[in-house]
Residue, then its C-alpha position, 0 to 999 in steps of 0.5 A: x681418140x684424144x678428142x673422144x677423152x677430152x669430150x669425157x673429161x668435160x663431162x665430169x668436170x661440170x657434173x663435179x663443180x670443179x675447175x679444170x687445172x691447168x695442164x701439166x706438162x711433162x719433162x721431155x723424156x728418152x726415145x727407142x730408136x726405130x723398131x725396125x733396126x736389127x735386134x742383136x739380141x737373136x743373133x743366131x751366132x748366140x749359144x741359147x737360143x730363146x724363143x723367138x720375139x715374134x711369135x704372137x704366143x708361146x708355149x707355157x711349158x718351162x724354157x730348158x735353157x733361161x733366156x740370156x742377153x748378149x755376152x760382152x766382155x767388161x772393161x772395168x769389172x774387177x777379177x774375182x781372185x780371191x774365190x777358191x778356183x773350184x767357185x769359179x764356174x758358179x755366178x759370184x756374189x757382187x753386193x755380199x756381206x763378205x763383199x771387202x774380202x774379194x776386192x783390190x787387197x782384200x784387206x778391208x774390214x767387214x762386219x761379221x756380227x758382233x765382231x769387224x773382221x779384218x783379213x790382212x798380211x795373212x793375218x785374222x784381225x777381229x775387233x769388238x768395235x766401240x762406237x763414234x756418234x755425233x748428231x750427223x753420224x755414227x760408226x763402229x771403230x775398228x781397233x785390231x784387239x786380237x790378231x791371230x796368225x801363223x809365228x812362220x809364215x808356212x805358205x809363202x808362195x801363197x798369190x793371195x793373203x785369203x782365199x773364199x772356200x765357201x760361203x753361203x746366206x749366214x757365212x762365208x770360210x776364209x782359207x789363210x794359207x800362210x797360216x795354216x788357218x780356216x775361219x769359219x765366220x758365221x754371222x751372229x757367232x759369238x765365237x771366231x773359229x778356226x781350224x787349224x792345220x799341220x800342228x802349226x805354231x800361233x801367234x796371238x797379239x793385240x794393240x793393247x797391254x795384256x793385264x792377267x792371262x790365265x789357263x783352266x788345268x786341262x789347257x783348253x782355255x785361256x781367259x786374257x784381260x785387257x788394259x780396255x777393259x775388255x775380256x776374251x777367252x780362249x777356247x780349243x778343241x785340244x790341250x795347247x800350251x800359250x805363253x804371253x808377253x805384255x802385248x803378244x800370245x805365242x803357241x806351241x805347234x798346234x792342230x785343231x779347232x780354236x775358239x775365241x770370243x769376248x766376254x760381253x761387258x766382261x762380266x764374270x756371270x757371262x763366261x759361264x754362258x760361253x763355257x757351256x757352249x763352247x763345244x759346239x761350233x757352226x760351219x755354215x748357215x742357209x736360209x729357206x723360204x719354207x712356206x709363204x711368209x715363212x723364213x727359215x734359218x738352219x745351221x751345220x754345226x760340229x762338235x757337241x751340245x747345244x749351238x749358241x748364235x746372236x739374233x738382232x731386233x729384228x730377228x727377236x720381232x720376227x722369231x716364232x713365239x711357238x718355235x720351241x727349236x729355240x731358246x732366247x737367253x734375254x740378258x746375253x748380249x752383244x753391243x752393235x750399230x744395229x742394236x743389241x744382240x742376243x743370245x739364241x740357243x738352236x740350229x734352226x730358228x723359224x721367222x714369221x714376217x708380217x703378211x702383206x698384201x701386193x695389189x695392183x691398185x690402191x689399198x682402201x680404194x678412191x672416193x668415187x667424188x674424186x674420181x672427175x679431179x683424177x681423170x682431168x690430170x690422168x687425161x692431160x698426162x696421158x697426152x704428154x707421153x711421147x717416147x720418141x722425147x725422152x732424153x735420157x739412156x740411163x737405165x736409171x731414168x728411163x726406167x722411172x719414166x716407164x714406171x711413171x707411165x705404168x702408175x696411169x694405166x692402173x690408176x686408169x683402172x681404178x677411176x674406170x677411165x680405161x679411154x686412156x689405156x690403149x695410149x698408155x700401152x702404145x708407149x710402154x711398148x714403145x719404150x720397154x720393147x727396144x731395151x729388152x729385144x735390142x734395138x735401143x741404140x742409146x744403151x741395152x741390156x747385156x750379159x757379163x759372164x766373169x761375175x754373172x749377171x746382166x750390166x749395160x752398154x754403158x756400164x760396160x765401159x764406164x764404171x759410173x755410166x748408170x750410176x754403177x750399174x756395170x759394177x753391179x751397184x743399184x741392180x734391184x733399183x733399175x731393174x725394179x722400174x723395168x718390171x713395174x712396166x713390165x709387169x702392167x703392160x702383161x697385164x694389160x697386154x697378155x699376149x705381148x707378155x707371153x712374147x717377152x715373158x723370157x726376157x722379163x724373167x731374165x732381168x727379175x732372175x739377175x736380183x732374185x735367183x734363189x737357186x744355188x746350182x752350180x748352173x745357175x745364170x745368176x747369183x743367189x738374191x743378189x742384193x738381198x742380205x738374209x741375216x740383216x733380212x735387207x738389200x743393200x748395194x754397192x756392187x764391187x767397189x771396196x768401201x770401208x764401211x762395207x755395203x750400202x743401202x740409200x733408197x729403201x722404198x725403191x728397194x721395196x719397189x723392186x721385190x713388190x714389181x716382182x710380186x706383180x710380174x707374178x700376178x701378171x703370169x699367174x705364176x705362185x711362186x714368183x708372187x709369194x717370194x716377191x711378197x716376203x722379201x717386200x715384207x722383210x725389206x719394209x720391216x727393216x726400213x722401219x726397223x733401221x732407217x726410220x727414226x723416231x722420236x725417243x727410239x733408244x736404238x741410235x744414240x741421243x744425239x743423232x735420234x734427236x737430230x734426224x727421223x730418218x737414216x740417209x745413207x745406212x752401210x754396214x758399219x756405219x749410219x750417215x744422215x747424208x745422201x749420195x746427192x745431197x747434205x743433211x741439211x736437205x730434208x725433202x730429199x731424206x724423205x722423197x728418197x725414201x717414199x718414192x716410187x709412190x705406190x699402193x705399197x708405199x701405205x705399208x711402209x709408212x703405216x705407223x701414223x704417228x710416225x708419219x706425223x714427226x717426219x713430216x713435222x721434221x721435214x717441212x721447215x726444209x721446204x722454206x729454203x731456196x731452190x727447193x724442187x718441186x719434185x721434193x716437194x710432192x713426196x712431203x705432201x704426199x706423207x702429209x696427206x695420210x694425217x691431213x687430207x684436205x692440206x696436202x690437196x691444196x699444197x700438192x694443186x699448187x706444185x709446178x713440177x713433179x719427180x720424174x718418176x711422178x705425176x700429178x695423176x699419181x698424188x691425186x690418186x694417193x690423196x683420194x686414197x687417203x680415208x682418214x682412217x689410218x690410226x686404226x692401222x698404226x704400228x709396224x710392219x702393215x700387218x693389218x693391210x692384209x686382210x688374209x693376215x688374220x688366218x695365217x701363223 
């Protein structure tokens, strides 16, 4: 086979005048132990019973029971004890908005925009924060401005400070028993709002010196200024009597709805804004994938007249211009880390993110001139694959490789160099099998029942084995190289698809389940945040700056591997949801991680210092990663390029952009000790705008990301036509051909 390969590979080598490389050699990489071992994953003492692996083919009608990997009970995973008992039987969310809530205490802040709320000592904390930035960082500092809790503490037997009641996709009610209190925090509200219970006496106090305190005559509001030179007023659904001291606000027992809210920039003109919609209140929000890159927002609400929220930038990008449910009120707007937050007036809004196109191979396509330079690498790259090499168990590495095997079967395809397929296939079989029936005796998938989702051997004794993986930090990351092998080798290979289609539905359904039964497997999206319109990780570990998100590009991997699997399956609507939360996940990298010069959405200083975000958390910026300092530029930028892929075009489609990034991370590459792996993500940018440079400059690497190869940026390369300014700006609209005849 390899002989017949290397006889082709000659021959278009001397037809195209150019010199064979020399061969590249791979890392050594992580070994399946032998197939003939017992799968623990068909035990017949397993509850569900899947279909079995060894049937050549399967019935296409719809498993009455999803596939499941075996139970095992974590020694490490928290308790979920702040969740209302009747929660308890439903998968959990493990990288939420409202995540700080259910971990150690409880008692860390999160950021329900435009306020950090604090849940503590059965008190409600809120701050409208400020913000600290130098050129490293910034941050929203929380400053308790207005603590709002019960004068008596009327349920002292209550185990926990807070209780979840319910949440859903745009908020989460938190119950504060020992204060008669229900806040009903809904993401965007320029109001927090309570219910209040059993004619309960309140209490109101702040860090600051209370300046003026006045009331309308009707005694449903109260207007309170500050010695920060801050603003809130009072709202409530019934006449209460508030008397104050110089730092503190007390009540006379009271039941009903209470409101408060900041009044931006304490501006006079603003408080008529906030009086008029004062009266209507939303108790929860859901988002909808109504239509194929459509995405809609829809509210309950209570109380009466028009319902007022905040949209963020990328909100106001993506709102429907003919959406006529809506009214943008431009010069309303809340201070925040992610940019200023408008005023929108309406309880459904409509988002139209641009179209992209998922496709299997490159978007412009190879010159065919280059195709004897590809397949020389291809050929020697193909060779070196050797499962029973590979070192590795993490779930983490051993996925980019078999991700990294699956990129040279479709760039196979594209040169019409199909020789080497059947050795690719050979080895992805060899590698993915093993984890998804079981045989791997290195590590495997498994099932966690408390919080609801798929976590590792590993992972389930060692909370940082997999970097995390069985906290449920970094999920949509693994599981994304999985699918991309998966997906290819269904592809290449249908009838081993069909035989492992319910696992490969099982490890995409623990990140990307939209179903909210009760019966569910897996929680819903469980990464992605449908207001920030991004995923972030984390998992279930308390941070004060609330979740997190490093790499972008792997996140895009993940939906974009899922959309594939789609294709690979021929089912619909795995491939549009895959595609819409791909467009939304690059529209926000490029809305929040990508930098450019003169953006006015960061401050001056950190703008000028960085083009790109290291590390983004909810309340925070920090252009550190989790494994390198600032100073280390190639690896910002390869962190949020790889894995290289045709969608990776999308992502960076603003050339301009391209150019100051690469401009920015190349004096970086002078230091000493810089990876070669590094190296080719930079050459790989810089061939967008300089083909013929980054050609000579990635010839020259000596090593490559484990998750890459030399066929793989000689194929970026050839892609490349020189062509790009035509498609500049955001979002990679003009990568879908089929964009022009959607909206």
């Amino acid at each position: 086979m390899l002989k017949k390969i290397r006889r082709r590979v000659k021959t278009l080598v001397t037809k195209t005048f150019r010199k064979p490389r020399k061969p590249y050699k791979a890392p050594p990489s992580p070994s399946p132990s032998p197939s003939s071992s017992p799968s623990p994953y068909l035990s017949p003492s397993l509850s569900l019973s899947p279909p079995t692996l060894e049937a050549p083919t399967m019935s296409r009608k719809q498993p009455s029971t999803p596939f499941i990997f075996p139970k095992t009970q974590s020694s490490v995973l928290p308790d979920p004890s702040f969740f209302s008992p009747n929660l308890l039987s439903s998968p959990l969310p493990t990288n939420s908005f409202f995540q700080n809530y259910v971990l150690k205490n409880g008692d860390q802040p999160e950021y329900i925009h435009p306020y950090l709320v604090k849940s503590a000592a059965s008190s409600l904390s809120v701050s409208y924060p400020t913000r600290f930035s130098n050129s490293a960082f910034l941050y929203q500092v929380f400053v308790a401005d207005l603590t709002i809790s019960a004068s008596e503490n009327t349920n002292p037997d209550a185990k926990t400070s807070h209780v979840i009641s319910s949440f859903s996709d745009l908020n989460v009610t938190l119950d504060i028993p020992s204060a008669n209190l229900r806040a009903f925090l809904v993401r965007g509200s320029p109001f927090l709002t309570c219910a209040v219970s059993g004619g309960t006496a309140l209490s109101i106090s702040t860090i600051h010196a209370i300046l003026s305190f006045s009331s309308n005559n009707a005694l449903t509001k109260y207007t309170i200024k500050l010695n920060n030179n801050q603003t809130w007023v009072i709202y409530t659904s019934s006449p209460i009597n508030l008397s104050h001291s110089l730092s503190s606000i007390t009540s006379d027992g009271f039941s009903g709805i209470l409101r408060i809210a900041l009044l931006p920039d304490s501006d006079p003109q603003f408080e008529a804004v906030l009086d008029r919609f004062s009266s209507c209140y939303p108790v929860s929000g859901d988002a909808a994938f109504t239509k194929p890159f459509f995405l809609e927002y829809k509210w309950e609400k209570k109380g009466w007249g028009d319902l007022l929220l905040l949209a963020h930038p990328l909100h106001l990008k993506l709102l429907a211009s003919d959406d006529s449910n809506v009214t943008v009120l431009k010069d309303f707007k809340y201070k925040s880390i992610d940019g200023d937050l408008v005023g929108v007036v309406g309880d459904t809004w409509t988002l139209k993110p641009n179209p992209v196109s998922v496709t299997w191979h490159s978007i412009r396509g190879v010159e065919e001139e280059a195709y004897a330079e590809i397949v020389s690498a291809l050929a020697k790259d193909v060779e070196a694959l050797n499962s029973t090499a590979i070192a590795t168990t993490s779930s983490y590495f051993y996925g980019k490789l078999i991700a990294r095997a699956a990129r040279l079967a479709l760039i196979a395809e594209e040169v019409s160099f199909l020789e080497v397929i059947p050795a690719i296939k050979k080895f992805l079989k060899d590698t993915i099998g093993p984890w998804l029936d079981g045989t791997f005796s290195g590590n495997g998938f498994l099932f966690d029942s408390k919080w609801g989702g798929i976590i590792t051997k590993q992972g389930a004794g060692d909370s940082g084995a997999d970097f995390g993986f069985g906290i449920y930090n970094d999920h949509h990351y693994h599981l994304g190289y999985f699918l991309y092998g998966i997906a290819v080798l269904a592809k290449i290979d249908p009838a081993w698809g069909r035989k492992y289609r319910p696992q490969a539905y099982s490890l995409m359904a623990d990140f990307m389940t939209l179903g909210r039964r009760s019966n569910s497997v897996y929680p819903r999206l469980r990464s992605f945040d449908l207001y920030k319109l991004h995923s972030w990780a984390g998992g279930l570990t308390e941070f004060a700056d609330g979740r997190n998100q490093e790499s972008t590009s792997e996140a895009i991997n993940a939906y974009y591997s899922a959309a594939l699997m789609g294709l690979a399956y021929g089912d619909t609507h795995l491939v549009a949801t895959g595609s819409i939360l791909t467009s939304l996940e690059i529209q926000a990298a490029q809305m929040w991680w990508h930098v450019r010069e003169g953006d006015k959405l960061y401050e001056e200083d950190f703008t000028r210092e960085n083009r790109l975000v290291g590390v983004l958390w909810a309340n925070k910026r920090d252009s550190a990663l989790w494994f390198a300092p600032p100073a280390w530029k190639e690896c910002r930028l390869g962190i949020q390029v790889l894995p290289l892929l045709p969608i990776t075009e999308v992502v960076f489609s603003d050339v301009g952009f391209v150019r100051e990034l690469v401009k920015w991370t190349l004096p970086a590459l002078q230091r000493e000790g810089v990876g070669e792996g590094w190296k080719g993500f930079v050459y790989a940018l810089e061939g967008i705008y300089d083909k013929a440079g980054a050609l000579e400059k990635t010839k020259s690497l000596s090593g490559f990301d484990d998750g890459n190869s030399l066929t793989n940026l000689l194929w970026w390369i050839h892609s490349r036509d020189g062509k790009e300014e035509e498609f500049g700006g955001e979002g990679g609209c003009g990568h879908c051909w089929f964009g022009h005849y959607c909206h």
